[in-house]
C-alpha beads as a LAMMPS data file, in Angstrom:
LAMMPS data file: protein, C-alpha beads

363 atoms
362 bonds

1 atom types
1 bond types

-500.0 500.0 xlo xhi
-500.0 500.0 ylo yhi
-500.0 500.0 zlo zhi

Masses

1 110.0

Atoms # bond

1 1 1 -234.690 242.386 392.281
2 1 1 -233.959 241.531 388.503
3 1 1 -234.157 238.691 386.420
4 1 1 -232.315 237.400 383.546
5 1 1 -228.968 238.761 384.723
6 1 1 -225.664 236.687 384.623
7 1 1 -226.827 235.019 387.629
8 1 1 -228.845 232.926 385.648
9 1 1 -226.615 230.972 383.911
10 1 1 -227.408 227.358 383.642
11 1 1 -231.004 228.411 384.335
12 1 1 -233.924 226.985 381.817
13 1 1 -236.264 229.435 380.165
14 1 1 -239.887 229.551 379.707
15 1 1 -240.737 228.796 376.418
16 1 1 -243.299 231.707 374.448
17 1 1 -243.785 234.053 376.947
18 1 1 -246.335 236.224 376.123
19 1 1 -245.693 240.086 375.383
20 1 1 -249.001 240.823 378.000
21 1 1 -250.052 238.485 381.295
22 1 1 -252.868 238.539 383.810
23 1 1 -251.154 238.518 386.749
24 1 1 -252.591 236.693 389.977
25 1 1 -252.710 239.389 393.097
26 1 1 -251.731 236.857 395.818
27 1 1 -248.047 234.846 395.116
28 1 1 -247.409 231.459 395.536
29 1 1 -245.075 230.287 398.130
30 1 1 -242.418 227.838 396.519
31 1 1 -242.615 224.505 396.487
32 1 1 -240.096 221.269 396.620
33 1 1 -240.584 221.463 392.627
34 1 1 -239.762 225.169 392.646
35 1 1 -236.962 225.952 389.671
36 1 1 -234.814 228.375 389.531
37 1 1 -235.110 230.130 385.566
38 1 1 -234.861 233.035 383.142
39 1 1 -237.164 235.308 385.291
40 1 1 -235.769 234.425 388.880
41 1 1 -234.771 237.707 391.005
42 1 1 -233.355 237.211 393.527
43 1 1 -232.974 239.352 396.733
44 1 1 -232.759 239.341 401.038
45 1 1 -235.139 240.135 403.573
46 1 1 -234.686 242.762 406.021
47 1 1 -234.550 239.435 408.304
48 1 1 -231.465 238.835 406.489
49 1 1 -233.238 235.364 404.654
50 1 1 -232.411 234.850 400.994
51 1 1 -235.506 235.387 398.853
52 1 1 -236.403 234.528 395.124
53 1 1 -239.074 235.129 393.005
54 1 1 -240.157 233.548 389.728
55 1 1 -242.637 234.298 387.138
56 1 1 -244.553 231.828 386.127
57 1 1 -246.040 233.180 382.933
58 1 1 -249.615 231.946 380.948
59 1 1 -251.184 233.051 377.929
60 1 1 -254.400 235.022 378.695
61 1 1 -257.005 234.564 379.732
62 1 1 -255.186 232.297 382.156
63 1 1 -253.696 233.927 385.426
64 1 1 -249.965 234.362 385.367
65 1 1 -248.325 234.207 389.171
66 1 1 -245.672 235.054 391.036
67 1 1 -243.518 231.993 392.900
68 1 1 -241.561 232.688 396.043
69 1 1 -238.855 230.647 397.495
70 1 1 -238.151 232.059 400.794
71 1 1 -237.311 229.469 404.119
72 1 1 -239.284 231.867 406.401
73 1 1 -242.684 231.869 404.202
74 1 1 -243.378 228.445 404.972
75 1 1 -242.811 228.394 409.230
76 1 1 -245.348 232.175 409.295
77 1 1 -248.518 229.941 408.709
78 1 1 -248.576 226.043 407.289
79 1 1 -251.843 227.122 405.705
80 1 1 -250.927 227.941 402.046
81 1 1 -254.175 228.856 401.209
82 1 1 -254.271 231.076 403.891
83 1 1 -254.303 235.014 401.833
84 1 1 -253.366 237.120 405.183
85 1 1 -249.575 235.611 405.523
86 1 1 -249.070 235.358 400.959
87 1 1 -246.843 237.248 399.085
88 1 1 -249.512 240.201 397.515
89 1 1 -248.472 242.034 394.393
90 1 1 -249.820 245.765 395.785
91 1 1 -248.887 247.967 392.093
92 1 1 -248.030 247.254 388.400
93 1 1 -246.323 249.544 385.824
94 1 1 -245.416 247.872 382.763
95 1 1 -242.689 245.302 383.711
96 1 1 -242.096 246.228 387.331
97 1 1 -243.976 244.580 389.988
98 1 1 -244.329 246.043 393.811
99 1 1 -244.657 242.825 395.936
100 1 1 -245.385 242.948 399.635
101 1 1 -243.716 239.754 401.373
102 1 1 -244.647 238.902 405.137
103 1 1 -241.524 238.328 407.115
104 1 1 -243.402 238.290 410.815
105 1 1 -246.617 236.173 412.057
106 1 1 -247.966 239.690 412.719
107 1 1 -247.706 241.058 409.394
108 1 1 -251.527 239.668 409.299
109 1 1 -252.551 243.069 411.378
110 1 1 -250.412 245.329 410.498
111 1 1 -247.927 245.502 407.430
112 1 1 -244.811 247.110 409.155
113 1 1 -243.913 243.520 409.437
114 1 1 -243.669 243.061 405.770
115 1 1 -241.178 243.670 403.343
116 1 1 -241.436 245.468 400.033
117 1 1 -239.557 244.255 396.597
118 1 1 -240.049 245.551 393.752
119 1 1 -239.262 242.554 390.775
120 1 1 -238.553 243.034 387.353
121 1 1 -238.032 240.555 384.571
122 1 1 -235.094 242.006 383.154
123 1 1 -231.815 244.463 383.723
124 1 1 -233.366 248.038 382.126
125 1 1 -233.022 250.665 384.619
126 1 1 -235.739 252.090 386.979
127 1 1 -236.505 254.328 389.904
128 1 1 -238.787 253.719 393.159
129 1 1 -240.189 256.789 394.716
130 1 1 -242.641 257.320 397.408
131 1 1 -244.104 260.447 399.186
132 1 1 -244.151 260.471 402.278
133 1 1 -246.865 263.505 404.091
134 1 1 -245.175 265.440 407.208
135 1 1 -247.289 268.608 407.873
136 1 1 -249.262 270.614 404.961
137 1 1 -247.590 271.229 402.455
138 1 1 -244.280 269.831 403.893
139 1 1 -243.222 266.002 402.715
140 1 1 -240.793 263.990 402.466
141 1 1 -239.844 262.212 399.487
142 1 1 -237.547 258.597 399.289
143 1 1 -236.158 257.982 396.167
144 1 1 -234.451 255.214 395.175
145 1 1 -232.654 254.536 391.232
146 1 1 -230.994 251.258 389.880
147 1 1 -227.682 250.997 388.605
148 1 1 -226.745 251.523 384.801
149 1 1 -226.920 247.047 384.945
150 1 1 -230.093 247.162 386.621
151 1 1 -228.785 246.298 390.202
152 1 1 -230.542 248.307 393.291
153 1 1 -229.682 251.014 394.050
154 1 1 -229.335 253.213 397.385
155 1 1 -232.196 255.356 398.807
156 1 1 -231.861 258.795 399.379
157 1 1 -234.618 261.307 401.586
158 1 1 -235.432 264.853 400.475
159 1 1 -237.365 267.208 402.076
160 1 1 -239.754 269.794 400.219
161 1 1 -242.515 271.940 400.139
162 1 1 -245.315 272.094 397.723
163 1 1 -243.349 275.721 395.746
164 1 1 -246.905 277.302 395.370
165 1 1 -249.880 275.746 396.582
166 1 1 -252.896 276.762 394.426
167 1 1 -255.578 274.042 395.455
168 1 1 -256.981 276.266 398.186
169 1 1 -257.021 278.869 396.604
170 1 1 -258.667 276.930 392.990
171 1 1 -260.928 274.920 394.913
172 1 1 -261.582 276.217 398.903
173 1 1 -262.193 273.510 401.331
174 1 1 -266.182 274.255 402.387
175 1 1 -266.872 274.589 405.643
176 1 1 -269.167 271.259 406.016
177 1 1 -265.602 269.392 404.743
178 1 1 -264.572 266.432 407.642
179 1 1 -261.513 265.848 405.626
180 1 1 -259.040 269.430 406.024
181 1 1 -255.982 267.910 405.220
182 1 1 -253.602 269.443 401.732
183 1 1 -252.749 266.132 400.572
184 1 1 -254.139 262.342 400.908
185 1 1 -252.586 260.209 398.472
186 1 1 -255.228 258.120 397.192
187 1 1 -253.415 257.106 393.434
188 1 1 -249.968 257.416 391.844
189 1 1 -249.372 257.692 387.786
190 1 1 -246.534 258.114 385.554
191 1 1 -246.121 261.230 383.443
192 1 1 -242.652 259.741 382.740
193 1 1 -240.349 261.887 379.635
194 1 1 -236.984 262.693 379.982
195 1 1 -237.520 263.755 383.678
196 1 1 -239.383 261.141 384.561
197 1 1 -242.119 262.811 385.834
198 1 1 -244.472 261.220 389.099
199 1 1 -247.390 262.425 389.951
200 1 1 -249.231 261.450 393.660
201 1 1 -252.737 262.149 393.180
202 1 1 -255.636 263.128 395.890
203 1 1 -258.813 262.168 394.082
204 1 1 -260.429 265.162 395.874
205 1 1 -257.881 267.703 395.824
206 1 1 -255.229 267.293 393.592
207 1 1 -251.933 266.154 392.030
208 1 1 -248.262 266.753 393.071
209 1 1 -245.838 266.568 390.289
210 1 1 -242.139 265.931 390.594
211 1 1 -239.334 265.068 388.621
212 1 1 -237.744 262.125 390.135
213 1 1 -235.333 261.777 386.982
214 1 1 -233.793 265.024 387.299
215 1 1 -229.977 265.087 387.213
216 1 1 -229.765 268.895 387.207
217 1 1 -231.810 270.467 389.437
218 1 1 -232.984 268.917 392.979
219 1 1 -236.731 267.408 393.146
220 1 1 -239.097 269.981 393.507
221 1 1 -242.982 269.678 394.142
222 1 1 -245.432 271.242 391.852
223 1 1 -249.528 271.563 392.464
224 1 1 -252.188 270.806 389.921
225 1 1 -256.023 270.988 391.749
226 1 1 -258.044 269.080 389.947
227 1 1 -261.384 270.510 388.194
228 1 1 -264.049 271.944 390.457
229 1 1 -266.109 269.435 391.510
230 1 1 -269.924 268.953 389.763
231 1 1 -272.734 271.012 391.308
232 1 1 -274.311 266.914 392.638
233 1 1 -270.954 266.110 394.398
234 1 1 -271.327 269.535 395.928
235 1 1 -272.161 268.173 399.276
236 1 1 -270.007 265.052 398.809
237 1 1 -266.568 266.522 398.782
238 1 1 -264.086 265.773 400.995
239 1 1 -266.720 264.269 403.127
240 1 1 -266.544 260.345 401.285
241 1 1 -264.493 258.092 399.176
242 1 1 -263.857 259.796 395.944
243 1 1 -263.415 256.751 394.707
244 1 1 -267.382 256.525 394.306
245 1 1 -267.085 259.152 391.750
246 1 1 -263.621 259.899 390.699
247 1 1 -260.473 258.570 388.349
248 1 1 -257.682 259.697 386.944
249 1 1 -254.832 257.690 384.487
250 1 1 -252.548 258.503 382.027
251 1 1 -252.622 257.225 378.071
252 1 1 -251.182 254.643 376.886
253 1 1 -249.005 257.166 374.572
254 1 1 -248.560 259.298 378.266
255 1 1 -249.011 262.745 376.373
256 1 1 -252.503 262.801 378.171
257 1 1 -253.858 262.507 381.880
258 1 1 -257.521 261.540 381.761
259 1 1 -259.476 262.381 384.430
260 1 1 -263.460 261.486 384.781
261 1 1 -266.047 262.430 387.614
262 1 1 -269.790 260.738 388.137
263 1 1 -272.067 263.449 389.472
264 1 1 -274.973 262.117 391.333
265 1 1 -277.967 263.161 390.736
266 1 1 -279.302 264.598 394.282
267 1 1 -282.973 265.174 395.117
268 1 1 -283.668 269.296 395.392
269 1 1 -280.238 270.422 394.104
270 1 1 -281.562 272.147 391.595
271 1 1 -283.735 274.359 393.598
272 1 1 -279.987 275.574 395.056
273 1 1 -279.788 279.161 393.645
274 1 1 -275.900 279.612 393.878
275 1 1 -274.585 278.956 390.067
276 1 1 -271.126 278.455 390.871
277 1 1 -269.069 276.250 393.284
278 1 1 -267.022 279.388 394.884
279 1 1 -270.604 280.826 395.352
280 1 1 -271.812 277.993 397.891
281 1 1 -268.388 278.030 399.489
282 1 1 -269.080 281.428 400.448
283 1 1 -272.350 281.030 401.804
284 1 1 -271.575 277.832 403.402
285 1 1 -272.190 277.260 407.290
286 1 1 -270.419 274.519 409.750
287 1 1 -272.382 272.057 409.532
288 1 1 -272.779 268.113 411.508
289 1 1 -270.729 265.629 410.129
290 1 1 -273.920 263.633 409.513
291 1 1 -274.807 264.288 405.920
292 1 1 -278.587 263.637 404.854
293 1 1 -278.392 263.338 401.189
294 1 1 -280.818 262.013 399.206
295 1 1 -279.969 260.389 395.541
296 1 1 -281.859 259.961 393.072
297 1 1 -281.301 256.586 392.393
298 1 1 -279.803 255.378 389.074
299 1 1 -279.610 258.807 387.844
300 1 1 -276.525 260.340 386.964
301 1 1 -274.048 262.024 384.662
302 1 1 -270.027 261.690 383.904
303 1 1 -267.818 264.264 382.776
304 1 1 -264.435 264.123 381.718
305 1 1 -261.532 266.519 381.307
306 1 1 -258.181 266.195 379.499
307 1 1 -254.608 267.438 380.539
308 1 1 -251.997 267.850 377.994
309 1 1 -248.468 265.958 378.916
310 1 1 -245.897 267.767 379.709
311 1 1 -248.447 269.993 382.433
312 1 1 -247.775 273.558 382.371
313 1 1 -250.878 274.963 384.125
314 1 1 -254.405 274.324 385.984
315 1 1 -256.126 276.345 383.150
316 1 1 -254.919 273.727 380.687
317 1 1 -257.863 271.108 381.920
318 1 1 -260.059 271.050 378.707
319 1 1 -264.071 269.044 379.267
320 1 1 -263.693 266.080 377.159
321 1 1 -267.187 264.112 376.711
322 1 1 -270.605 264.124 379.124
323 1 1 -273.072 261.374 379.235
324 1 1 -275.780 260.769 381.294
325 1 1 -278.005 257.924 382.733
326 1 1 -280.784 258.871 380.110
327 1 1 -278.361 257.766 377.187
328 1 1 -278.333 254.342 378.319
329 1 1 -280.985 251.213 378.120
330 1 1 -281.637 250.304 381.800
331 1 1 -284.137 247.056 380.420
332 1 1 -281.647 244.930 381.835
333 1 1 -280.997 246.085 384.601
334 1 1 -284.746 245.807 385.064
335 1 1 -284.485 242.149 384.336
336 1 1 -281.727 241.029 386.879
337 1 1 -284.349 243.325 389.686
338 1 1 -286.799 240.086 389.152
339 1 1 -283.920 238.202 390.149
340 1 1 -285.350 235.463 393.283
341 1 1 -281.958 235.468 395.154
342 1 1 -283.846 233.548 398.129
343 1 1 -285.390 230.985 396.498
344 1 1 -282.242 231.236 394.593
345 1 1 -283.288 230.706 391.021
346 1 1 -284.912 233.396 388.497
347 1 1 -288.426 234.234 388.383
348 1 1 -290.869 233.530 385.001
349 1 1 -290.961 236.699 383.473
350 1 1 -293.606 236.092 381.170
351 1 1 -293.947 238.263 377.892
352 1 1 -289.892 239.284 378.568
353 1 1 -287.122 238.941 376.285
354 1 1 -283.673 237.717 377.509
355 1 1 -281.686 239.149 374.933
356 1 1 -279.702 235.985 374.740
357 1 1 -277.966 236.804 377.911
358 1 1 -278.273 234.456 380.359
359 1 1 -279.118 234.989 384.501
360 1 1 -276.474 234.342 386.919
361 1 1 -276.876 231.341 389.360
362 1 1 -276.326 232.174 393.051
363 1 1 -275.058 229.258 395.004

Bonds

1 1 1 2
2 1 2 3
3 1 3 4
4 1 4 5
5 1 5 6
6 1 6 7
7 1 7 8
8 1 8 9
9 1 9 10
10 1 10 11
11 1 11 12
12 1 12 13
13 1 13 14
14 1 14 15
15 1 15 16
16 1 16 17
17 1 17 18
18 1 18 19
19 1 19 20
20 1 20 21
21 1 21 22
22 1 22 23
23 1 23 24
24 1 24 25
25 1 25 26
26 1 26 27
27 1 27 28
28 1 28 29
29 1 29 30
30 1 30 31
31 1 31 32
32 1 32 33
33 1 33 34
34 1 34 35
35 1 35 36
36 1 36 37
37 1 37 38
38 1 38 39
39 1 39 40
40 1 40 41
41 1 41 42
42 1 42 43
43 1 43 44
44 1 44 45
45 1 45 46
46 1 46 47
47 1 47 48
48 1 48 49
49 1 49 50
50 1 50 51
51 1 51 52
52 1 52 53
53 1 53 54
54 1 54 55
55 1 55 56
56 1 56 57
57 1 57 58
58 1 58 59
59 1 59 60
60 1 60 61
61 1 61 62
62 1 62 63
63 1 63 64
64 1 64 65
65 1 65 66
66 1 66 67
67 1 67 68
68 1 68 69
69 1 69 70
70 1 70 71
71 1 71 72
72 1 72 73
73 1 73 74
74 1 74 75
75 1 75 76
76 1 76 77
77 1 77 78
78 1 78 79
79 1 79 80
80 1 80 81
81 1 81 82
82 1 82 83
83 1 83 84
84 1 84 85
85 1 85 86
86 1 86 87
87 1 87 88
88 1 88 89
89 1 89 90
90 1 90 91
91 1 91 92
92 1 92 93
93 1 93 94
94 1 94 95
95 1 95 96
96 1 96 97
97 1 97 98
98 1 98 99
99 1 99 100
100 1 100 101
101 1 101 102
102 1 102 103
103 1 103 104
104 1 104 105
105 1 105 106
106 1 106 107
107 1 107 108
108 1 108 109
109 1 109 110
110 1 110 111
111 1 111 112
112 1 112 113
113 1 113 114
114 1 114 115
115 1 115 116
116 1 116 117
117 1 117 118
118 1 118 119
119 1 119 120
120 1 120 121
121 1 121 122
122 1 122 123
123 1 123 124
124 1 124 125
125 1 125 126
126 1 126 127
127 1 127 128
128 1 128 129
129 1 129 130
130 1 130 131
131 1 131 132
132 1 132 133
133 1 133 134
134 1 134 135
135 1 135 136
136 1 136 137
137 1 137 138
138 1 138 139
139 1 139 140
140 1 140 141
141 1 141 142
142 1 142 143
143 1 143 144
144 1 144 145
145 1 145 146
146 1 146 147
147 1 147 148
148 1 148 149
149 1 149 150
150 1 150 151
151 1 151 152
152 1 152 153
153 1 153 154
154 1 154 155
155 1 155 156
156 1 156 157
157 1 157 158
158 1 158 159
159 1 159 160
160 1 160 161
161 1 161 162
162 1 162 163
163 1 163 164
164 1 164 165
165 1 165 166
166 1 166 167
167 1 167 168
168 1 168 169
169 1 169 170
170 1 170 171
171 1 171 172
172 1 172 173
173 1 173 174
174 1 174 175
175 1 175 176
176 1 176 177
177 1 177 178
178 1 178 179
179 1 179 180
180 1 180 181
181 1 181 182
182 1 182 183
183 1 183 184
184 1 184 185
185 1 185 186
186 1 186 187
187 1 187 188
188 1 188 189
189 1 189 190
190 1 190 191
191 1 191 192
192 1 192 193
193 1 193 194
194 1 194 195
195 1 195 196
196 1 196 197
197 1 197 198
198 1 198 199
199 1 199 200
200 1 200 201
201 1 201 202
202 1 202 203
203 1 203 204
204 1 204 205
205 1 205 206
206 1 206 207
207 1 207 208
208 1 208 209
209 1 209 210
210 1 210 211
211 1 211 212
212 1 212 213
213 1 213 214
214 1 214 215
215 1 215 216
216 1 216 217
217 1 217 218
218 1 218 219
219 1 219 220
220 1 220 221
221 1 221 222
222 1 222 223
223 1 223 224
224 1 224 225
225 1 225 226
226 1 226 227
227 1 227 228
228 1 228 229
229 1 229 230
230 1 230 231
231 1 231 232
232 1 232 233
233 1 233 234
234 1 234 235
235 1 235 236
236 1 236 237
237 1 237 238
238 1 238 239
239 1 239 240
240 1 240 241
241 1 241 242
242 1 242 243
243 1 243 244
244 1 244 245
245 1 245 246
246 1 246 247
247 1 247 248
248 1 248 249
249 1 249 250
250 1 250 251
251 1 251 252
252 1 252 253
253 1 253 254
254 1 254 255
255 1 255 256
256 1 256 257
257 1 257 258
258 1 258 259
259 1 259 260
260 1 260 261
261 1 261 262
262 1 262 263
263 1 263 264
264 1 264 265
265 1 265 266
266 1 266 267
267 1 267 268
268 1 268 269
269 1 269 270
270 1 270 271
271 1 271 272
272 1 272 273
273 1 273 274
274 1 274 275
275 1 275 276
276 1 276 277
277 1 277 278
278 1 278 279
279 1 279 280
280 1 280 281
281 1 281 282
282 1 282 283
283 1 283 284
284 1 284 285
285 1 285 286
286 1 286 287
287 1 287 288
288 1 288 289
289 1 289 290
290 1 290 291
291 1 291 292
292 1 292 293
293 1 293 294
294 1 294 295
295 1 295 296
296 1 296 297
297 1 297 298
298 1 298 299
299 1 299 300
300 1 300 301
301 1 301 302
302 1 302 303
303 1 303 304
304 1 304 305
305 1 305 306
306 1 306 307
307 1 307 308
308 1 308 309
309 1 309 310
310 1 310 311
311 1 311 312
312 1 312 313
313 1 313 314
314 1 314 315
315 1 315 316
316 1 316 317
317 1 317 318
318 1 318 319
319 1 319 320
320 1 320 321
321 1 321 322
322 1 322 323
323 1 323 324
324 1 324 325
325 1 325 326
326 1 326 327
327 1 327 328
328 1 328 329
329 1 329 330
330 1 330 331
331 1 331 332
332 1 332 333
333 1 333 334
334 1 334 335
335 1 335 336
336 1 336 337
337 1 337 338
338 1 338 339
339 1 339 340
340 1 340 341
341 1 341 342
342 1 342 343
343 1 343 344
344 1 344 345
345 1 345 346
346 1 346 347
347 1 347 348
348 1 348 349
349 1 349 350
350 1 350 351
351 1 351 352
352 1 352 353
353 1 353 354
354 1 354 355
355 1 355 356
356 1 356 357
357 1 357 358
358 1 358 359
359 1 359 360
360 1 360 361
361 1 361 362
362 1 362 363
């Protein structure tokens, strides 16, 4: 759905919009006072009930929101307050919004019974695609791209195959891995360019590029593993969230993808005499799925590595910058240890310096 179209005529605008808002994850249903304006989209749900949503911009620091006038909000759950059964904004990019809209009392357990909009606050063009895994390195991908005006478009389904899957073969799955599957997606970014290049990313294994943009040829799916993981996260891969130690985005210029990794700092690693990662694959026996791994804690280091935009190749990852736990001051984190959270207020510390920052209050 898109705002500011012809539709609007007769509508009033928000004065001074700002360029940048903080937007507030959970919408607001509509009100009686709810007005229709520049930024209205307007849609239908699958339930075949017209649907409208309004921003409802504020200068930040102030949270900008999301209105929604739809008749079949109000009668899923009289509780407004009530997070389960609101309109959620799930993704940003720029000016397009993903919003997730309940359209079933059920949608609380499960989110087949939701809808999916994506909301714009103006006509420019766009494109919606999602990835969708089938078996290895077969997926499916449903694409869908606006009109020239900005109106929705159609979706259409291709099926592919990763054209040369070099993850395994880069970085082999260990033996003590729980997780064996070639692809979970755990992030999407946007390479964009002429092609307008997506990329799905597993934080463990890797990306999948493809050119959703591309008028010439038909979508094709390219691998790019990720670097090998630190010798600390060793015993950690595919075995937790990588979210605990992993990242990746693209600049704000998009001619770089950034991608950082927190090694842990685990007790006796050291003493392991294989030097390389492929090393202690190779030696590697099944092991339990319960891991005993001891961390040192507060003791760690972050690396980070640098892809040039457009991607040609996995040898193009370059180490950016390292730092460790030893480069930082941990006084305060010593101070907000003598924290009394049961008696609820902090402890004297006598002879101690606050630095001027003051100790939170737990209520």
């Amino acid at each position: 759905m898109a705002s500011g179209s012809g539709e609007g005529k007769g509508r009033r605008h928000q004065d001074n919009i700002p360029s940048v808002v903080l937007l507030e994850l959970w919408g607001h249903v509509a009100d009686d006072d709810h007005r229709a304006d520049a930024t209205t989209g307007t849609s239908t749900t699958s339930t075949g009930l017209p649907i409208s949503v309004t921003l409802c911009a504020a200068t930040p620091p102030s949270l900008s929101h999301l209105s929604v006038d739809c008749p079949g909000l109000v009668d899923l759950d009289p509780n407004p307050s009530d997070k389960f059964v609101a309109p959620t904004v799930i993704s940003t990019d720029a000016d397009l919004v993903l919003l997730r809209v309940p359209v079933d009392r059920f949608a609380r357990f499960d989110n087949c019974f939701s809808d999916y909009f994506v909301y714009k606050d103006d006509d420019d063009s766009y494109a919606v695609a999602a990835l969708q895994p089938l078996h290895h390195v077969h997926l499916r991908l449903h694409l869908c791209r606006c009109t020239p005006d900005g109106k929705p478009g159609s979706w259409t389904s291709h099926q592919l195959t990763v054209e040369e899957p070099l993850r395994g073969t880069v970085c082999p799955v260990p033996d003590s891995a729980l997780r064996r599957i070639f692809h979970a997606t755990t992030k999407v970014i946007t390479l964009g360019g002429a092609k307008g290049t997506v990329g799905w990313v597993d934080l463990w294994r890797g990306i999948l590029l493809c050119d959703v943009l591309d008028e010439i040829e038909s979508p094709k799916l390219r691998d790019l593993p990720l670097p090998l993981p630190s010798k600390g996260n060793w015993p950690l891969f595919l075995n937790r969230c990588p979210y605990y130690c992993r990242d990746i985005v693209v600049n704000q210029s998009r001619d770089t993808i950034k991608y950082v990794e927190m090694e842990f700092t685990i007790l006796n690693s050291s003493q392991d005499p294989r030097s390389s990662y492929h090393e202690w694959v190779a030696s590697q026996e099944f092991r339990s799925s319960h891991l005993d791994i001891l961390v040192d804690d507060g003791s760690w280091k972050i690396n980070t590595w640098n892809m040039p935009i457009p991607v040609t190749s996995w040898d193009d990852w370059k180490p950016g910058c390292s730092v460790t736990s030893n480069h930082l001051d941990t006084a305060l984190h010593s101070y907000m240890r003598k924290i009394d959270y049961k008696r609820k207020k902090r402890r004297h510390i006598r002879g101690e310096s606050s630095h001027g920052l003051p100790y939170p209050e737990h209520r």
